[in-house]
Backbone as CSV, one residue per row, in Angstrom:
resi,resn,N_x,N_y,N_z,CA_x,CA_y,CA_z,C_x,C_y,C_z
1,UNK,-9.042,-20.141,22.231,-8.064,-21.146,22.563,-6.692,-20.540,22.317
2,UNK,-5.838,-20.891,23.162,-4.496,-20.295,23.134,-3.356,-21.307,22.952
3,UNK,-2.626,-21.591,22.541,-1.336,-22.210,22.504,0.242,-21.713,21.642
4,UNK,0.776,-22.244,22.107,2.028,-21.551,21.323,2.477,-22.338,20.014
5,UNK,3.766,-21.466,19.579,4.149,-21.840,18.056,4.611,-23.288,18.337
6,UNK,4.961,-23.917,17.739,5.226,-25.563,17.584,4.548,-26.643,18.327
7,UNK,3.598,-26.231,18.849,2.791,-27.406,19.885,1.567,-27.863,18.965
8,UNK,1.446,-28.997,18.964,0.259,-29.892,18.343,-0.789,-29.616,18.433
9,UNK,-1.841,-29.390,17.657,-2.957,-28.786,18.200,-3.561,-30.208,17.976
10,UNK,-3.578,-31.528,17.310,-4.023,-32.869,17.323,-5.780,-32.409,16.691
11,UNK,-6.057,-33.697,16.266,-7.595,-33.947,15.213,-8.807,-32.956,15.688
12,UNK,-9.516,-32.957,17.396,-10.416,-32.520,17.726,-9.828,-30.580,17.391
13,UNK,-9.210,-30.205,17.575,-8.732,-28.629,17.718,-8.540,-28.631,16.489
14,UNK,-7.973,-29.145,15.495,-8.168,-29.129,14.011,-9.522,-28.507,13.352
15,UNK,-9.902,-29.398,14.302,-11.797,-29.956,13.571,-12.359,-28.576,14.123
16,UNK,-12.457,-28.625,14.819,-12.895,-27.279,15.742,-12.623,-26.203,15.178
17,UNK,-10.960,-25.783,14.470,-10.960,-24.481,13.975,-11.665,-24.524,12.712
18,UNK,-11.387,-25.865,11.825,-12.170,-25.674,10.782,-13.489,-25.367,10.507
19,UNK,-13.986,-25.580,11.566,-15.765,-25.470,11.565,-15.461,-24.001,12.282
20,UNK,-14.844,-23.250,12.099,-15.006,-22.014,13.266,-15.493,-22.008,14.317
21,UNK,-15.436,-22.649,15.254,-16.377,-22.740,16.387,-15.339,-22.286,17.606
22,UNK,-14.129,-22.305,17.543,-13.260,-21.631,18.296,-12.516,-20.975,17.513
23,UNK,-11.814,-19.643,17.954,-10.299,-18.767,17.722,-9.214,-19.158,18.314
24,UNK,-8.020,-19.275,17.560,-6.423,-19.759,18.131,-6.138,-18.520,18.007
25,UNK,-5.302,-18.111,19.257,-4.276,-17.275,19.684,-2.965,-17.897,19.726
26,UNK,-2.027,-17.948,19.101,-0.806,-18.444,19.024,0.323,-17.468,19.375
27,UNK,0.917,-17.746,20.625,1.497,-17.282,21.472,3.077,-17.903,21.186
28,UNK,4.107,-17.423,21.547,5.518,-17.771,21.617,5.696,-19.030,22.803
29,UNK,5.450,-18.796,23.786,5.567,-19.474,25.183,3.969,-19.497,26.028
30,UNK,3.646,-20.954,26.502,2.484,-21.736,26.878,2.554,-20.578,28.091
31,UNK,3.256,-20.270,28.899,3.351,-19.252,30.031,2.642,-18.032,29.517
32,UNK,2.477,-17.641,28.591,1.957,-16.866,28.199,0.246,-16.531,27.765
33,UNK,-0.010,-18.053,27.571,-1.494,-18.569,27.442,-2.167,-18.499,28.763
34,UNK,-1.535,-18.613,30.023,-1.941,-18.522,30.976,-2.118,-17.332,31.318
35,UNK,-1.191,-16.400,31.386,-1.352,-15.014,31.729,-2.460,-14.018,31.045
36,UNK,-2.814,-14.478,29.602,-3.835,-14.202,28.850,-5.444,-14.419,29.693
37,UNK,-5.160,-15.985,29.987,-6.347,-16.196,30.137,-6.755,-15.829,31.980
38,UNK,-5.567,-15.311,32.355,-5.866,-14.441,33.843,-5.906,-12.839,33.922
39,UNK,-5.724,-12.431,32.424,-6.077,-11.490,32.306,-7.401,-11.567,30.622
40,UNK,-8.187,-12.228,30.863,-9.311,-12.610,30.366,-8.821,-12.356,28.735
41,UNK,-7.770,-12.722,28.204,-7.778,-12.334,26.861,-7.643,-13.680,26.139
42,UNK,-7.247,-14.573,26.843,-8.086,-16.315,26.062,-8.728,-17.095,26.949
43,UNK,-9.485,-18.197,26.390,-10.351,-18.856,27.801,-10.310,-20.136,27.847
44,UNK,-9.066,-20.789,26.942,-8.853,-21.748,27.112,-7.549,-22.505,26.568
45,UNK,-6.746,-23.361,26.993,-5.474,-24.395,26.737,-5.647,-25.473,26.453
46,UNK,-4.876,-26.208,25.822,-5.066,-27.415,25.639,-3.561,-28.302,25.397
47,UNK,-3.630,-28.885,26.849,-2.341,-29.694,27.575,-2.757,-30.605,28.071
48,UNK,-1.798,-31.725,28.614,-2.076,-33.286,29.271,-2.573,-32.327,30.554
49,UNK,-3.136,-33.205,31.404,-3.159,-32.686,32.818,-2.195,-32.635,33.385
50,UNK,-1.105,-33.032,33.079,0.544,-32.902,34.074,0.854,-31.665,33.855
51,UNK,0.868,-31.909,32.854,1.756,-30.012,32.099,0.763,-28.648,32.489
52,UNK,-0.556,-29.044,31.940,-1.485,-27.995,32.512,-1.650,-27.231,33.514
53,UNK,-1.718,-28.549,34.775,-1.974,-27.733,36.304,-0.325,-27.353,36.561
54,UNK,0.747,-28.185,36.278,1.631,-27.196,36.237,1.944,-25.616,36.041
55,UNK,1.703,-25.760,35.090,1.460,-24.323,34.080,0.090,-23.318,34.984
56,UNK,-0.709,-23.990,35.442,-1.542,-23.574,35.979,-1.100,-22.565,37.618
57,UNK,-0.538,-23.366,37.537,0.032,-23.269,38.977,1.238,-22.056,39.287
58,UNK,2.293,-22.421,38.220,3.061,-21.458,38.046,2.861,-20.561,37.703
59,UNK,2.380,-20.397,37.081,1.653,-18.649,36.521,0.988,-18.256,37.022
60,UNK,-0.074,-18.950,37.766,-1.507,-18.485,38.230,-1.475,-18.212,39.767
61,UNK,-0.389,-18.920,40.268,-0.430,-18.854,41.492,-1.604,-20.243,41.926
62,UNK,-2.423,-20.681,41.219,-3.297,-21.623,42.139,-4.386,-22.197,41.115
63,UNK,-4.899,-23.329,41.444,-6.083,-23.765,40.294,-7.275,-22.953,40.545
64,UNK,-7.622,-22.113,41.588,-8.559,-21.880,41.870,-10.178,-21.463,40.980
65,UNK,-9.284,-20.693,39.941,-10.099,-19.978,38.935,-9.949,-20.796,37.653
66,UNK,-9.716,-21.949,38.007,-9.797,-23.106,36.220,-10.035,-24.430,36.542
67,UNK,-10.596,-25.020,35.511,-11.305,-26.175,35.883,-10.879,-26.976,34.596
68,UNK,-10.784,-28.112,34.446,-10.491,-29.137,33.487,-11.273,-30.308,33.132
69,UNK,-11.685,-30.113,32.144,-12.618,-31.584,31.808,-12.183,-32.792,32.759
70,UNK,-13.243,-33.505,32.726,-13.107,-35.003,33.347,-12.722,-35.578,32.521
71,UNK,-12.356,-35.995,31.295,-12.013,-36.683,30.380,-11.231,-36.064,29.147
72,UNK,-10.087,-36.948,28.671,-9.189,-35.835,28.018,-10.003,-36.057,26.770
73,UNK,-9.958,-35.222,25.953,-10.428,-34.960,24.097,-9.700,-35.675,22.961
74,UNK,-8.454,-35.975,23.603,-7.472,-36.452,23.236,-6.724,-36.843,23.616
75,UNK,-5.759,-38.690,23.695,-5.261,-39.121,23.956,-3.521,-39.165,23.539
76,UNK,-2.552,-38.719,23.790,-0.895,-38.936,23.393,-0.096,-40.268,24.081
77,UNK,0.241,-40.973,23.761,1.307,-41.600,24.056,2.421,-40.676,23.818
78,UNK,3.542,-41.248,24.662,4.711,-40.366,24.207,5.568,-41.278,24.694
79,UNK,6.549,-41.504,23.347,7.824,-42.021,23.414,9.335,-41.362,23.662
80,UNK,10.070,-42.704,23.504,11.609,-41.895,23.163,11.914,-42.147,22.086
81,UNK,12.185,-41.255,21.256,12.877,-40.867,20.026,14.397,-41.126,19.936
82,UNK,14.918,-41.890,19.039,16.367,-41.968,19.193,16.813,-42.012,17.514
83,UNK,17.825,-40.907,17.224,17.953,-40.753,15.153,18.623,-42.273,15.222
84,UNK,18.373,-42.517,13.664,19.118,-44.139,13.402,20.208,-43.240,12.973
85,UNK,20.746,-42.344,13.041,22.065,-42.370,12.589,22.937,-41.892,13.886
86,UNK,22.112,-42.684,14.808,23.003,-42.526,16.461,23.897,-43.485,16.754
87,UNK,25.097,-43.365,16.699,25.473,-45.494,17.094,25.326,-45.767,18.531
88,UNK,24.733,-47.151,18.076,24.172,-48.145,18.891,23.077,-47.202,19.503
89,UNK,22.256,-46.700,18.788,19.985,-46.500,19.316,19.634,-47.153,19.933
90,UNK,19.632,-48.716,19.159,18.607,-49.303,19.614,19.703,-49.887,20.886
91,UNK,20.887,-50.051,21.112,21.191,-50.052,22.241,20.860,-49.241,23.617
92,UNK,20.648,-48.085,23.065,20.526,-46.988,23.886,19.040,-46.952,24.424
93,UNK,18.239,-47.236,23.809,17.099,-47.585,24.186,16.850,-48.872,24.793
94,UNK,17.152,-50.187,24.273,16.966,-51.333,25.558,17.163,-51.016,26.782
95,UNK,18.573,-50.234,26.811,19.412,-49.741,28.351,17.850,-48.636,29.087
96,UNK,17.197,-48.066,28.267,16.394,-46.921,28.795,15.243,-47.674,29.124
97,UNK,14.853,-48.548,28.570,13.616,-49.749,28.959,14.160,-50.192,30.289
98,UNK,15.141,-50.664,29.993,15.245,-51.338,31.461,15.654,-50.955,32.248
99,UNK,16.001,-49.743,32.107,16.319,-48.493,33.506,15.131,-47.970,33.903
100,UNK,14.026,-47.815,33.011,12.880,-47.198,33.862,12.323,-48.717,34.209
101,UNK,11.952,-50.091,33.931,11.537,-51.198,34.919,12.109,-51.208,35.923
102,UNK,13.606,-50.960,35.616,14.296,-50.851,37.327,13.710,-49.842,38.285
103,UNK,13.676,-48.597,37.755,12.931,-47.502,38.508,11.701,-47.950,39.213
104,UNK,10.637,-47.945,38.154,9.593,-48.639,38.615,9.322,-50.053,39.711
105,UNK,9.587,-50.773,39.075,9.782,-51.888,40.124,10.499,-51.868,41.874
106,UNK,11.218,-50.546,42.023,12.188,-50.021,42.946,11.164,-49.372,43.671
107,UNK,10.040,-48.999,43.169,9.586,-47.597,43.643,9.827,-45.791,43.789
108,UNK,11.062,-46.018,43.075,12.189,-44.629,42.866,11.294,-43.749,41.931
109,UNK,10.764,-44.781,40.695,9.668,-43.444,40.022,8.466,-43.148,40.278
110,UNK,7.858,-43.945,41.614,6.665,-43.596,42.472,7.519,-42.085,43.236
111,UNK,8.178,-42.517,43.697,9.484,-41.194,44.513,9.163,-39.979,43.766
112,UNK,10.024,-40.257,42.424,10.030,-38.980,41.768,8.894,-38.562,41.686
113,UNK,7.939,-38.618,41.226,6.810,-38.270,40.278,5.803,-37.912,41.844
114,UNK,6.294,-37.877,42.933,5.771,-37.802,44.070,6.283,-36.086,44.477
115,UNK,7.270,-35.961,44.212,8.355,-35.457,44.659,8.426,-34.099,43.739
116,UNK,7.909,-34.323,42.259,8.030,-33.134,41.438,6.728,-32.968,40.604
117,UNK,5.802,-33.632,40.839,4.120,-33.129,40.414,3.247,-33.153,41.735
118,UNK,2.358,-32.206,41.326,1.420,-32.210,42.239,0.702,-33.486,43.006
119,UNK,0.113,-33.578,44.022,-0.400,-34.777,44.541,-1.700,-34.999,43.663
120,UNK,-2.732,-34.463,42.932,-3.845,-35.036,42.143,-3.252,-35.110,39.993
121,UNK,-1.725,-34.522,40.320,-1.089,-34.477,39.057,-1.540,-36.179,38.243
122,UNK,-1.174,-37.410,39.406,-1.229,-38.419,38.443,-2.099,-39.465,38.994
């Protein structure tokens, strides 16, 4: 398994190294996990599917030679983060709630997300 310095490896990849049942290669840059594993020196990543076939794609030139579970191992939500010592946060965040309902409801972030991920990305 390959991933780089500061990325989460989350409970199951924990569990996994502890029981030895996989090796981490810890790499500087995720671009780099890829190139490894197209030149057979790791055999596996562990990313959302957005970021992945991205990554997949860019480096690899193509999914052709990788395949991805049907089901993720692990689930992330992901928020927005805002420091309380920002003035007005939690302002800044209502405004960001209701700029992406606007999006959404518009169809503008069907647009985007059309527009800059792959077509089986989402």
């Amino acid at each position: 398994m390959c991933t780089a310095l500061g990325y989460n490896l989350f409970p199951p990849i924990e569990e996994a190294l502890k029981r030895q049942l996989i090796e981490l290669i810890t790499v500087r840059e995720m671009d780099s996990c890829v190139r490894m594993m197209e030149n057979r020196r790791a055999d596996a990543i562990f990313l959302s599917e957005d970021a992945g076939w991205h990554l997949i794609e860019r480096e690899a030139g193509s999914r052709r030679n990788y395949r991805m579970l049907a089901e993720p191992i692990y689930t992330v939500r992901e928020y927005l983060l805002v420091s309380k010592r920002y003035p007005r946060g939690a302002e800044l965040i209502e405004r960001f709630n209701a700029e992406l309902a606007r999006q959404i409801d518009s169809g503008r972030y069907r647009q985007l997300m059309d527009k800059h991920l792959p077509d089986d990305a989402l």
